[in-house]
C-alpha positions in Angstrom: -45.2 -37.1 105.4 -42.5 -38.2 102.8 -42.5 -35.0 101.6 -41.7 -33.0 104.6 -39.1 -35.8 106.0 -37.5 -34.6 103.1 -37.9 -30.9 103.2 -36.4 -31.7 107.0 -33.4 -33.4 105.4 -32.9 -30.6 103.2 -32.6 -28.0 105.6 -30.5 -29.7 107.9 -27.8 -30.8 104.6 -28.3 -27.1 104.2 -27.5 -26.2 108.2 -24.3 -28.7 107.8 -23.2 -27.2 104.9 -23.8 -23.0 106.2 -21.6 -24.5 109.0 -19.3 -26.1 107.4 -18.4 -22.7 105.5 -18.6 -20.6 108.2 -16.1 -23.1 110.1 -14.0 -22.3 107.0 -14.4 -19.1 106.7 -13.4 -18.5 110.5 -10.1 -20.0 109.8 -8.7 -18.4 106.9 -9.7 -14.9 108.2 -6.9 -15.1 110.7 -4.3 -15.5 107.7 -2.3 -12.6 106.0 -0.6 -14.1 103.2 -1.4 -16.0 99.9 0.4 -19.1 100.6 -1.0 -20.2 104.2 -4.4 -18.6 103.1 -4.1 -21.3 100.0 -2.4 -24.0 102.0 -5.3 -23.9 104.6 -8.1 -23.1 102.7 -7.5 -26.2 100.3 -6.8 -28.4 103.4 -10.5 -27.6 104.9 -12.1 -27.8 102.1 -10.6 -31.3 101.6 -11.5 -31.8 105.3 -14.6 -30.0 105.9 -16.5 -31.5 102.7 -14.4 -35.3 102.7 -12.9 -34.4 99.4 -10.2 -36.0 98.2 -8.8 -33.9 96.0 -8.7 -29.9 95.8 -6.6 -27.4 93.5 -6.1 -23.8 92.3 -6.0 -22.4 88.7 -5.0 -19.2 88.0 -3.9 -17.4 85.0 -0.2 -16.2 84.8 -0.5 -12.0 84.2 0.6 -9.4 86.4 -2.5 -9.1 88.2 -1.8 -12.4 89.5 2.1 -12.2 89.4 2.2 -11.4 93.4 -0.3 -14.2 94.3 2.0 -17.0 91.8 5.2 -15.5 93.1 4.4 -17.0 96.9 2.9 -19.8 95.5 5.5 -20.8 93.9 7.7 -20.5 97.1 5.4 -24.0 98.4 6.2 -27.2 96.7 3.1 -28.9 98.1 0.8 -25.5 96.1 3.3 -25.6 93.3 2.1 -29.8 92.8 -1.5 -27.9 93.1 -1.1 -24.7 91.2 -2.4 -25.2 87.6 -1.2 -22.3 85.0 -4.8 -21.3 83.1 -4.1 -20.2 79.7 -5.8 -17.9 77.7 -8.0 -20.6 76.1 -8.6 -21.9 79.1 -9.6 -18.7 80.8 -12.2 -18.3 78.2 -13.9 -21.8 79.0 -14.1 -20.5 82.0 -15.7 -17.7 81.5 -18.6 -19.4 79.4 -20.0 -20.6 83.0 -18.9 -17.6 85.0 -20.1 -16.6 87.6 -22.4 -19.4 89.0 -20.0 -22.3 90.2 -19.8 -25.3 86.9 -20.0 -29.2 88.2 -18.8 -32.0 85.9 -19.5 -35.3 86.1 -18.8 -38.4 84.0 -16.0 -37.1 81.8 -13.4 -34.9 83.3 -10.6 -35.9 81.5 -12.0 -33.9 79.2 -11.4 -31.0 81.2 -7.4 -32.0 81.6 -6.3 -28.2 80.7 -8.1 -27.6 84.5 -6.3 -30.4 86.3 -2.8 -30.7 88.0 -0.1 -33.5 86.0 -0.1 -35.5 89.0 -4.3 -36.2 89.0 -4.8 -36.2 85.0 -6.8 -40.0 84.3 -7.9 -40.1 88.0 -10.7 -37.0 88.8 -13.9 -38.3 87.2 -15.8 -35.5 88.4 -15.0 -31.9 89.4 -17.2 -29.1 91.1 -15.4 -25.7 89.7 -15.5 -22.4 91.5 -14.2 -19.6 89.2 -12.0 -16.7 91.4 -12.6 -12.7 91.0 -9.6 -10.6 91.9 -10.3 -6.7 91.1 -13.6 -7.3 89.2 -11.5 -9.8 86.6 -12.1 -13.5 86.9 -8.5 -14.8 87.3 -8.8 -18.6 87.5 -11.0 -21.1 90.0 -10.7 -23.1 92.8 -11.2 -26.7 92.0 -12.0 -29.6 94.3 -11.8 -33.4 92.4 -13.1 -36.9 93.1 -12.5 -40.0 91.6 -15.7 -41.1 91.6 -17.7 -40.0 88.5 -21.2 -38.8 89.8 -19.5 -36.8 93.0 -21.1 -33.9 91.2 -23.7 -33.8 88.9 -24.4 -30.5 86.9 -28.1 -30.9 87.9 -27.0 -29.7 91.3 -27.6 -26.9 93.3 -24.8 -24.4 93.3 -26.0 -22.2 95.8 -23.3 -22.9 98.6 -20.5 -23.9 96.1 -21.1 -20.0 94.9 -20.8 -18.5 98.7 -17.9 -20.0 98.8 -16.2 -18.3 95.6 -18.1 -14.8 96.3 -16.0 -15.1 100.2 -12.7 -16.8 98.3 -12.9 -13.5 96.1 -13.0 -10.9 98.5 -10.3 -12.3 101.0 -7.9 -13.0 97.9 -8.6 -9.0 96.8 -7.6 -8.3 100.4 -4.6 -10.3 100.5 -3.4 -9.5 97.0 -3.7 -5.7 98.4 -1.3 -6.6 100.9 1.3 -8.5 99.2 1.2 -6.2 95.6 2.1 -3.0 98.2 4.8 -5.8 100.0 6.0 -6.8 96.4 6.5 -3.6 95.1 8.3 -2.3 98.0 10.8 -5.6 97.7 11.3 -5.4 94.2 12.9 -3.5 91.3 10.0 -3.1 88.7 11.9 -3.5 85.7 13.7 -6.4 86.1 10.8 -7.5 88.9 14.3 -9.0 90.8 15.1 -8.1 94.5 15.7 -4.0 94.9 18.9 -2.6 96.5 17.0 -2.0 99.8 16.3 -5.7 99.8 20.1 -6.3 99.3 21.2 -4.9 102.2 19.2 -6.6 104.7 19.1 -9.9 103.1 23.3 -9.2 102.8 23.4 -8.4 106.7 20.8 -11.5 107.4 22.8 -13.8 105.6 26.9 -13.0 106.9 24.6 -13.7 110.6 24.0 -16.4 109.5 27.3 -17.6 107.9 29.1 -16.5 111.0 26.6 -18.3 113.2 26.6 -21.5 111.3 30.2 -21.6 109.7 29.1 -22.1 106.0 30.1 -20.3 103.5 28.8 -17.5 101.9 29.7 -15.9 98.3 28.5 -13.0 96.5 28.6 -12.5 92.7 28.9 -8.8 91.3 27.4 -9.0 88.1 27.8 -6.3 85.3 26.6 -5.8 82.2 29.5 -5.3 79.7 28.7 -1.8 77.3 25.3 -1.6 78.4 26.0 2.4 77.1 26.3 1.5 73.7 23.4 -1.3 73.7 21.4 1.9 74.7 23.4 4.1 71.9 23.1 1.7 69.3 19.2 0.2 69.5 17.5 2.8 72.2 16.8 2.9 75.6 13.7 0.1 75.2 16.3 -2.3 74.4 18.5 -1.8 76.9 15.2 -2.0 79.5 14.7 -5.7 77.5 18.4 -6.5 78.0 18.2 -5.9 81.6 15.3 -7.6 82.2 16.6 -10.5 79.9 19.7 -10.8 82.4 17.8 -10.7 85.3 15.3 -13.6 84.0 18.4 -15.5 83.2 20.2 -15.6 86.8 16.8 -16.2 88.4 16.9 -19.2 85.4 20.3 -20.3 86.8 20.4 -19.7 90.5 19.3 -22.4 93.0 16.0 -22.2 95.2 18.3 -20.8 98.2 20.2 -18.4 96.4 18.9 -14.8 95.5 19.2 -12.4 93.0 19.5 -8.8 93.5 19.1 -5.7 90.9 21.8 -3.7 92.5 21.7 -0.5 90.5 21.7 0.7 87.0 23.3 -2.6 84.8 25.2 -3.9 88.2 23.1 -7.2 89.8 24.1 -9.6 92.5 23.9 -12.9 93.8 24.3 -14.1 97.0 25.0 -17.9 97.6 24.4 -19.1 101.0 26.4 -22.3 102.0 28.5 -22.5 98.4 32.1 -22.7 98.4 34.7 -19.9 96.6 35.2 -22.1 93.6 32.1 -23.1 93.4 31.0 -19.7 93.0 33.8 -19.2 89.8 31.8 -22.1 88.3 28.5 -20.5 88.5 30.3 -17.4 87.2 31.7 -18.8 84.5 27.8 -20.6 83.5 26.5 -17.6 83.6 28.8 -15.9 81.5 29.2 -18.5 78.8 25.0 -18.4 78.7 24.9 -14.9 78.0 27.3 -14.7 75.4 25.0 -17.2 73.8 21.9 -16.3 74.3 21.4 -13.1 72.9 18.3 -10.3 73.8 15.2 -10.9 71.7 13.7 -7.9 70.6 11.3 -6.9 68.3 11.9 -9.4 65.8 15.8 -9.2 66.2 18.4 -10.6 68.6 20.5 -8.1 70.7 24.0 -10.0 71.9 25.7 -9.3 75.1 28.0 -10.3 77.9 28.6 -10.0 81.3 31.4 -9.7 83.7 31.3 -11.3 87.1 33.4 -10.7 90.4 33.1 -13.6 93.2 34.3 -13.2 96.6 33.7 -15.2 99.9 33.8 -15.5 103.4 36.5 -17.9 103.2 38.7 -15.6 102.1 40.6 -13.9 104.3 40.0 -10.4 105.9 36.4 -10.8 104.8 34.0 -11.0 107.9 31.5 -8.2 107.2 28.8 -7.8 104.3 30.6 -4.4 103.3 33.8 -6.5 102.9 32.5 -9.0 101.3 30.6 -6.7 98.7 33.7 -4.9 98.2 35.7 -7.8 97.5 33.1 -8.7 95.0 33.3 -5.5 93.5 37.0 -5.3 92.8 37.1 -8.6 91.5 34.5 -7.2 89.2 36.7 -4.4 88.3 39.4 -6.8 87.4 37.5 -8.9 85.0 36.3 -6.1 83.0 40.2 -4.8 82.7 41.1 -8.3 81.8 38.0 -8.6 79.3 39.1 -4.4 77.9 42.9 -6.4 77.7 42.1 -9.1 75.9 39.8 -7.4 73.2 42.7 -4.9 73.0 45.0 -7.7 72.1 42.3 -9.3 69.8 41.8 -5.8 67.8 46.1 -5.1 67.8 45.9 -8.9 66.3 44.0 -8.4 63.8 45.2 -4.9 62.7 48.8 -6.2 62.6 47.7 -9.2 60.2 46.1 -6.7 58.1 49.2 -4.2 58.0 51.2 -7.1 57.0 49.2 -8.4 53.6 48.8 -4.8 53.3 52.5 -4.6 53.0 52.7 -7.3 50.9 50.5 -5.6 48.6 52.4 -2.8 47.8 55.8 -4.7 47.6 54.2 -6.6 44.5 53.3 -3.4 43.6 
């Protein structure tokens, strides 16, 4: 009788749980991007299951690149995104592709768990994630208590779970790699020109509606023909994609960078004020001119030139006035950049025709 009160108990934990997952898997169906599908499907597990703790690894290569880009945009996922490195991917990989429970010891297992929880999960039940056939990382749920999970467990459900997570992540990352290459330039992986002038439009709207300021930055690359001349086309591809790592480096949360065209990038600043904009100008350009280009084993200098313009300034109450404010201002600090190498160079040649003359006088 024991026996089948107990087989009765195990089918009905088993009911619950087939529920349970089908009550999740209802919900996230509905969503079409990464971030709410993440966002909710961690908050059901947590709820569905009475977990107090649930997370996301994922390894950071451009497979994944889409999938971290709108993760990143979350604080709350950022707090639960753990980067898996390469080491840690192959951990992984030794218990792929049934789910791995750990009990007892986590902490050994810190390379797997957010900052925020290292020292508190005592046990973890580990779901590894499939995106294209490749296993990219693992959804993790955590308890403090250190026999939550015992690797003597069955993993049956725990592995439905990632075998559904997998093919709803493929479909979303679908989805948002065809959005995120339509957005974005894919050198430089920064917002493309078409991107520009809606978020340009969107943004004066808003400026106009609201009465903040708005300032645009017209960014160029100083020589970028002779960089190419002098060390190839390759390095002037790294050079470009060096500057545009370096504004998104820079730039605040709210702001956004845009690869204009060619060497030519922009910012836009929503909400900062005209001098404020010469400041971040003037950052920027003092950080290139010190941080050179790595490149196969050597460092490739350059500098920029920037042009700032606002909506405080007069005249200036369209995005096409506003961009073409920037751009003249642009065109100005390059002639005053041309000027004062001009008067660097006649410096120099002057001091040298003077000790030259002195030379032949002793002669």
């Amino acid at each position: 009788m024991t026996s089948l009160n107990q087989l009765l108990d195990n089918l009905r934990t088993n009911e619950t749980l087939a529920r349970k997952i089908f009550e999740i898997e209802s919900e996230v169906l509905a969503i079409y991007n990464s971030r709410n599908f993440f966002d909710r499907l961690l908050a059901l597990i947590q709820e569905k299951f009475g977990v107090p703790e649930a997370w996301v690894a994922l390894i950071d290569e451009p497979i994944t690149a889409p999938l971290i880009h709108h993760l990143s945009h979350c604080d709350q996922l950022t707090r639960s995104l753990v980067p898996l490195s390469a080491a840690g991917l192959r951990q992984l990989s030794g218990h792929f592709p049934d789910a791995w429970l750990v009990s007892h010891c986590a902490e050994r297992h810190n390379w797997l768990i957010p900052p925020y929880l290292q020292g508190m999960v005592r046990s973890m039940a580990v779901t590894p994630l499939q995106l294209e056939g490749r296993l990219i990382g693992a959804l993790v749920q955590g308890d403090r208590k250190p026999n939550r999970w015992d690797p003597s467990m069955d993993t049956f459900f725990l592995s439905q779970l990632t075998v559904k997570v997998s093919l709803y992540l493929a479909n979303l990352a679908s989805r948002e790699q065809l959005e995120y290459l339509a957005t974005r330039d894919a050198l430089t992986g920064l917002y493309n020109r078409r991107e520009f002038d809606q978020a340009l439009e969107r943004e004066i709207s808003r400026a106009q509606r609201s009465g903040a300021p708005l300032c645009a930055i017209f960014i160029d690359c100083n020589d970028f023909k002779q960089i190419n001349d002098t060390h190839g086309h390759d390095a002037g591809d790294a050079v470009l994609r060096h500057l545009a790592q370096g504004l998104e480096k820079l730039i605040r949360r709210v702001d956004c960078a845009f690869r204009y065209a060619g060497d030519e990038f922009v910012l836009l600043l929503p909400g900062q004020r005209q001098e404020q904009a010469q400041w971040v100008a003037q950052r920027l350009d003092h950080y290139f001119r010190t941080h050179p280009c790595p490149f196969r084993g050597q460092s490739i200098p350059y500098s920029i030139s920037c042009g700032v313009a606002s909506t405080e300034q007069s005249g200036i109450d369209s995005g096409t006035a506003l961009l073409k404010q920037a751009d003249m201002q642009l065109y100005q600090a390059k002639g005053r950049k041309h000027e004062a190498v001009d008067h660097r160079l006649s410096t120099r040649i002057h001091a040298l025709w003077h000790r030259l003359q002195k030379v032949f006088d002793t002669v």
